[in-house]
C-alpha positions, 0 to 999 in steps of 0.5 A: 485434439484439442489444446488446454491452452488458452493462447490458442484460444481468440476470445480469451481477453489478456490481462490488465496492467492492473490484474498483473499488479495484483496477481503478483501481489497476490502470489508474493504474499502466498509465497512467503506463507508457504511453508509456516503454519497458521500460528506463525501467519497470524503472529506476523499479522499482530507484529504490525504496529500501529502509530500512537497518534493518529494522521489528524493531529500529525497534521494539525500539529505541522499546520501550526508550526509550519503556517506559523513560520510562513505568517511570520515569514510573510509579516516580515517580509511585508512588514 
């Protein structure tokens, strides 16, 4: 007899904590598609929205206004 199992098997290697996180992830997601038809899955995938104004001037946007406000902590500080 011999087992379908691979516990009884020795040079089966286990999973990687990155495996697991991803065959998790993998089988939530195939989890809440269960049951919708292909319609109702790619209508989800178009509701994401997308920012209007990209992470380039977020950032420069906040560079400017918070390195102004440390220039001008720093000027009057050793001003």
């Amino acid at each position: 007899m011999r087992p379908d199992t691979d516990m009884m098997n020795p040079f089966s290697q286990a999973q990687t904590p990155e495996q697991r996180r991803r065959n998790a992830k993998f089988a939530k997601e195939n989890e809440a598609k269960m049951g919708k038809s292909e319609g109702q899955i790619k209508q989800r995938v178009k509701e994401t929205p997308k920012s209007p104004i990209s992470l380039f001037w977020v950032v420069l946007l906040g560079f400017i206004i918070f390195g102004g406000l440390v220039f001008e902590a720093i000027s009057r500080f050793f001003g």
